[in-house]
VEXDREN-771938 format. One record per residue (C-alpha): residue in one letter; x negated, y negated, z. Coordinates in steps of 0.001 Angstrom, whole numbers, padded with zeros to 6 digits, always signed. Layout:
N
aXYZ...
END
This chain:
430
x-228606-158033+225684x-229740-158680+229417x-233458-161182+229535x-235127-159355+231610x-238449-161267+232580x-242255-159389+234181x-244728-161655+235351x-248027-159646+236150x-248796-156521+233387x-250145-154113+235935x-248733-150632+237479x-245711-151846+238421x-245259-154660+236007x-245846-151781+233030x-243515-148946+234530x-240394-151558+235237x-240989-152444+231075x-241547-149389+229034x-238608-147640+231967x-236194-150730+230885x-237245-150560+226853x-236827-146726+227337x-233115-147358+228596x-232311-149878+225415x-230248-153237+225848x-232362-154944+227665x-234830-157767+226027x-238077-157526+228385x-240865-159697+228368x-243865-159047+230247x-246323-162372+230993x-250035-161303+231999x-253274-163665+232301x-255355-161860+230300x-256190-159708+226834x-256283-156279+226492x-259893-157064+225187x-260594-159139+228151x-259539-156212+230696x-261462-154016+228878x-264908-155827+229394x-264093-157207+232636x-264250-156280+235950x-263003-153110+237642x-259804-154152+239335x-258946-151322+241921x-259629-147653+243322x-255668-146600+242813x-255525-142761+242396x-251825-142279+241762x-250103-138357+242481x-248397-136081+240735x-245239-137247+240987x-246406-141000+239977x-248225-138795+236498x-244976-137173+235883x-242815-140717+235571x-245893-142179+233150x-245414-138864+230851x-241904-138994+230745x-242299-142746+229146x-245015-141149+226967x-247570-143155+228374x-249982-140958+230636x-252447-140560+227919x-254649-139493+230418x-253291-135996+231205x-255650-133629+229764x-258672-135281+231262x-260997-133103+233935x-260678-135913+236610x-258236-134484+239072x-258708-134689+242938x-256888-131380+243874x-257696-131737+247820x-259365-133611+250877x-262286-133250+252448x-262970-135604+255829x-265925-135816+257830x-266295-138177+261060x-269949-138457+261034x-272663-139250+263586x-272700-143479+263091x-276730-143424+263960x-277110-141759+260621x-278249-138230+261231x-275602-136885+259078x-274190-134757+261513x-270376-134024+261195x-268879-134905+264544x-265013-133251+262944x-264657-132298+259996x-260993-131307+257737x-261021-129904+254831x-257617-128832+252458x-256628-127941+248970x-253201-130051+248203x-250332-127536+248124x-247817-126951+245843x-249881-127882+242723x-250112-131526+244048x-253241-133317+242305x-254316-137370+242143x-255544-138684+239031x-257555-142178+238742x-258118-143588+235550x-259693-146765+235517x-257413-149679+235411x-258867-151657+232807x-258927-148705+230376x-255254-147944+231764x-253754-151310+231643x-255394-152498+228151x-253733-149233+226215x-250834-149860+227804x-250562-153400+226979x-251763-152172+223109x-249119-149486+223345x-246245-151545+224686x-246394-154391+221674x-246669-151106+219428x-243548-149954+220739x-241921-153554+219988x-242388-154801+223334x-242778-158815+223906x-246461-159614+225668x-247188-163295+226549x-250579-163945+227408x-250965-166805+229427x-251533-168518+232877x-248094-168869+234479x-248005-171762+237655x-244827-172227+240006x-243473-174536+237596x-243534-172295+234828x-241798-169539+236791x-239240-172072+237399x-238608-172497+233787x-239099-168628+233158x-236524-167866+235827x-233923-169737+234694x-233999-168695+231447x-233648-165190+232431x-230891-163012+233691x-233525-161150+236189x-237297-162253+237153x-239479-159458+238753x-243001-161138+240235x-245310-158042+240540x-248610-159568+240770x-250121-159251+244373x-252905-162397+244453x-253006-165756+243410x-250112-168341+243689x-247308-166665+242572x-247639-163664+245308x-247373-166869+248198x-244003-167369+247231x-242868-164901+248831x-243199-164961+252655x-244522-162955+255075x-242321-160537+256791x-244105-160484+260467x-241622-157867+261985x-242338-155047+259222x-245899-156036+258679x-247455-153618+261762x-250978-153689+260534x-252746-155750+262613x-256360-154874+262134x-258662-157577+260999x-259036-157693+256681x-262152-155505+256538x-265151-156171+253850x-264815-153696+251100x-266828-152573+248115x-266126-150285+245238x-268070-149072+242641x-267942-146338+239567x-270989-144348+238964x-271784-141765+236238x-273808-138791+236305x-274604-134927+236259x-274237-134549+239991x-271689-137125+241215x-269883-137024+238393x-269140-133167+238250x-265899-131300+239426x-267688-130110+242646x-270145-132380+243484x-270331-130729+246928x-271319-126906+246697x-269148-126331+249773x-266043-127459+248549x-264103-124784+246212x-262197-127819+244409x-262417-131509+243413x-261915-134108+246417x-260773-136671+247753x-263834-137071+250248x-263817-139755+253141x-267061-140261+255194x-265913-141626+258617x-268944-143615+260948x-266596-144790+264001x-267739-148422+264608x-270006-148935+261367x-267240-148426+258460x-266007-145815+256547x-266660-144218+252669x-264145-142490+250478x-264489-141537+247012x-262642-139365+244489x-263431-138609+240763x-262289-141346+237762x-261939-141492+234114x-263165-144400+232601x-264190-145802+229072x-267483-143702+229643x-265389-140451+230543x-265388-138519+233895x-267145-140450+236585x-266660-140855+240434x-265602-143826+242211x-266872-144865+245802x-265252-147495+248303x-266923-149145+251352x-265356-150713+253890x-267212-152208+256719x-265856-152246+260112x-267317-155908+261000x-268418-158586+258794x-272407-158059+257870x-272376-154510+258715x-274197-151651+256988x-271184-150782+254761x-270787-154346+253881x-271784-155474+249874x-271456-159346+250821x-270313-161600+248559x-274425-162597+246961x-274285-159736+244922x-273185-159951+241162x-274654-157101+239158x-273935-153775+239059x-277517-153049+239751x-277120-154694+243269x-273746-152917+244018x-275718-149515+243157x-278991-150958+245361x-276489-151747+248019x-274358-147689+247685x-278114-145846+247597x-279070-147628+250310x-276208-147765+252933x-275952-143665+252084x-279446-142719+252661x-279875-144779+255607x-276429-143438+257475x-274657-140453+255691x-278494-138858+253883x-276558-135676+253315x-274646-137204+250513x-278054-139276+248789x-278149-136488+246252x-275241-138246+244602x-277625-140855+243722x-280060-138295+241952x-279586-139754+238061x-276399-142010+238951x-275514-144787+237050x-272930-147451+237132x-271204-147223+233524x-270894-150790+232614x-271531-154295+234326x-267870-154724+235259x-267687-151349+237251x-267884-152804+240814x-265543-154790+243182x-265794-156327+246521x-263232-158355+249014x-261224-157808+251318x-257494-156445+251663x-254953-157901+254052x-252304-155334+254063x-248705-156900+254743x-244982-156776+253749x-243291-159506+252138x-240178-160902+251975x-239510-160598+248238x-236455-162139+247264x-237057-165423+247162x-235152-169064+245716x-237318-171481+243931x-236828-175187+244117x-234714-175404+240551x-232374-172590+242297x-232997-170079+240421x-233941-166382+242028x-237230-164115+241464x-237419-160880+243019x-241291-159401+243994x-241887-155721+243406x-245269-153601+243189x-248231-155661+245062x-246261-159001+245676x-243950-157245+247931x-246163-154941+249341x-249722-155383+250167x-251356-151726+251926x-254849-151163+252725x-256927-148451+250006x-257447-146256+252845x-254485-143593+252454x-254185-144106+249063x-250984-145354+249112x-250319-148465+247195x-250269-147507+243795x-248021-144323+244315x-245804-146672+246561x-245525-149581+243762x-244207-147031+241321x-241804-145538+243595x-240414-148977+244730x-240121-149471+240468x-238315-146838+239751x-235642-147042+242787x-235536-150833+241182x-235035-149677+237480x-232401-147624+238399x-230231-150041+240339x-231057-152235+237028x-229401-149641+235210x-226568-149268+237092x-225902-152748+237719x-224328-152815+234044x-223384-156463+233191x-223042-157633+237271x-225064-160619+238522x-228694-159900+239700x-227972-161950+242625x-230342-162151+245856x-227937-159787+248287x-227969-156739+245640x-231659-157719+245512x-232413-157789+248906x-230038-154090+249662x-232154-152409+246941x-235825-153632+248886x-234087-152318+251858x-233217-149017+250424x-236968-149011+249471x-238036-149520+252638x-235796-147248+254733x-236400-144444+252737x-240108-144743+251277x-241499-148105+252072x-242144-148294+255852x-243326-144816+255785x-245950-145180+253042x-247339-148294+254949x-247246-146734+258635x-248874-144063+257421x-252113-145762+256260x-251948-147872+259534x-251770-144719+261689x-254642-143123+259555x-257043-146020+260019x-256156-146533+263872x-257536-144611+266480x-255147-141442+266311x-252506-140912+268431x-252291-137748+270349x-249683-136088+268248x-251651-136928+264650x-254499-135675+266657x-253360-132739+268113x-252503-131550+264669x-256099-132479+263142x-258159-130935+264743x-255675-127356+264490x-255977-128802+261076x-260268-128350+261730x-259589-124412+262817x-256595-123144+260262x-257097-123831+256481x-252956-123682+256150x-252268-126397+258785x-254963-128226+256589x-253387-127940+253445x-250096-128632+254933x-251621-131801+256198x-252817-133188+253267x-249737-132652+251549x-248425-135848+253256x-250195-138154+251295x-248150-137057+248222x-245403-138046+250030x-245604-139900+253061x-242363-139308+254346x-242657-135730+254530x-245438-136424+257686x-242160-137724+259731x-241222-137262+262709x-244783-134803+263426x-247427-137730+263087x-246077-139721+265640x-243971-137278+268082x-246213-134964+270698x-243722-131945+270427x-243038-132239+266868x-246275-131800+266046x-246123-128938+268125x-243494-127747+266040x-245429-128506+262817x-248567-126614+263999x-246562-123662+265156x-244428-123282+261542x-247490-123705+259276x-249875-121680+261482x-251600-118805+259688x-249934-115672+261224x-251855-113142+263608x-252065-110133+261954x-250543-107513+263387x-251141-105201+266034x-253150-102449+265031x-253736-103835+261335x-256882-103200+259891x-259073-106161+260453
END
């Protein structure tokens, strides 16, 4: 039986092990820093709200025990707003996914502590414990395979930084994140203009941006809300002095009455549901190079977060860090009793990133640029034609899919033209 080691028990780190125990003959230990207890009380550790297709993979382990729950973003809804704070929508796009696409968030400390409860259940071998470079060392080379997933600390700076495929070159921008619960905010359509629940982004060009979409957590259905500042110190920017919940909702009511007032109502009765339910720091998106030798020889391969780093705006990095598990799983799988060594590793990342990988992470770079004229172009045809809309928004389920159109003038041409509502017809009744 192949020793199969996971250091880091989140998204990825969880997938790769229940996929591998699912698949028999392998012995996989996970290693994580903390209790399920502890991730329960502690605090909130991301915004992720993975697709359909992510949802999907977790039920067919028998581990998205979150199905059932009324917490489903079902489309988008952008506004570019005035940035003096009158509230005035300068472009606005609005779309229903298609296809039955949906994104569901469920908090990750209630996701991740069930999961680590459910995975010793099932047999599974936790370790819960601090691990340093030397005890990856000793990890590795007792292992046949070693998969790094966690994105921070030490172990992530392992693995170098790959400067030719890291293309996001924007500054890391201040971000805040908070939960809040409540009859208004926390309702399917908290906006009486929207038909459906959504993803909503608030965009103030030069002050920061605001996107939110709805959550389950321990306390049930709730809405989450991220700020990101455009400089250091701006309006949209928590700082690093506050460390209650009560500032972080002080901070949210404030920055959205004084610059996007049509959406204080949220705030009417809002609550944060625990202590733990904010965030705030930075994100430096980047692509590593994750296949890496320590100093005792032996190999580790990065996967999830410690390969790939992308910025919250698109949505992305979740639903990429289970796609890059699962292409890795099933080259596991098929390697049968061959050597893990570090060229197979390095053709699967490749794979990942020619077919999924760069895509996922250009897209969120293109989105939070200033848009080209071809993403543009189709926009604001996006602003006048509900179907173009909803054909838009279907890229972030699968970022590929918005290839070669968001970057190529006459493709999106092309792409306007074949999703275009049609005329009706001459002589039709109108």
């Amino acid at each position: 039986m192949r020793k199969i080691a996971i250091i880091g028990g989140g998204l990825a780190g969880f997938h790769a092990a229940f996929s591998l125990q699912q698949a028999g003959d392998y012995e996989v230990t996970v290693y994580t820093n903390r209790t399920a207890e502890q991730l329960r009380n502690g605090r909130m550790l991301s915004m992720a709200a993975p697709f359909r297709w992510v949802l999907e993979r977790e039920s067919s382990l028998g581990i998205n025990f979150w199905e059932d729950v009324d917490a489903r973003a079902e489309g988008f809804d952008m506004h570019i707003k005035d940035p003096g704070g009158s509230g005035k929508d300068l472009f606005r796009l609005t779309g229903r996914f298609p296809d039955g696409l949906y994104a569901l968030g469920v908090d990750y400390r209630l996701k991740f502590s069930t999961w680590m409860d459910e995975w010793e259940r099932r047999g599974g071998k936790l370790v819960v414990r601090d691990i340093a470079v030397t005890d990856l060392e000793e990890i590795a080379a007792a292992s046949d395979l070693t998969l790094v997933v966690t994105g921070r600390g030490p172990l992530s700076q392992i693995f170098d930084k790959d400067e030719e495929r890291s293309t996001h070159h924007l500054p890391p921008l201040p971000s805040a994140a908070i939960f809040l619960v409540g009859p208004r905010v926390a309702s399917h359509q908290p906006w009486d203009d929207v038909p459906f629940s959504p993803l909503r982004f608030d965009i103030l060009p030069g002050v920061g941006d605001v996107f939110s979409w709805p959550f389950y957590t321990a306390a049930g259905v709730c809405r989450g809300f991220a700020f990101q500042s455009t400089v250091p110190g701006g309006p949209f920017d928590a700082g690093r002095d506050r460390k209650t919940a009560a500032a972080y909702l002080e901070f949210a009511r404030e920055a959205t009455e004084k610059l996007i007032p049509d959406n204080a109502f949220l705030y009417e009765d809002a609550v944060i549901p625990d202590e733990g339910a904010w965030l705030y720091g930075p994100t430096e998106p980047m692509v590593r190079c994750p296949v890496k030798q320590l100093d005792n020889g032996a190999w580790v391969w990065g996967m999830g977060d410690a390969a790939m780093i992308q910025d919250p705006y698109a949505g992305q990095s979740g639903n990429n860090a289970v796609r890059m598990t699962d292409r890795y799983v099933r080259h596991i799988l098929e390697r049968g009793d061959a050597a893990y060594d570090p060229d197979w590793m390095q053709s699967v990342w490749d794979e990942h990133w020619d077919q999924y990988g760069q895509f996922a992470f250009r897209f969120c770079t293109l989105l939070q640029d200033a848009p080209n004229k071809a993403l543009m172009s189709i926009q604001m045809a996006a602003t006048r034609d509900p179907a173009i809309a909803q054909a838009f928004v279907g890229w972030f389920g699968y970022p590929p899919s918005a290839w070669p159109y968001i970057e190529d003038e006459q493709a999106a041409k092309r792409f306007i033209a074949d999703h275009a509502t049609p005329a009706p017809a001459m002589g039709a009744a109108v």
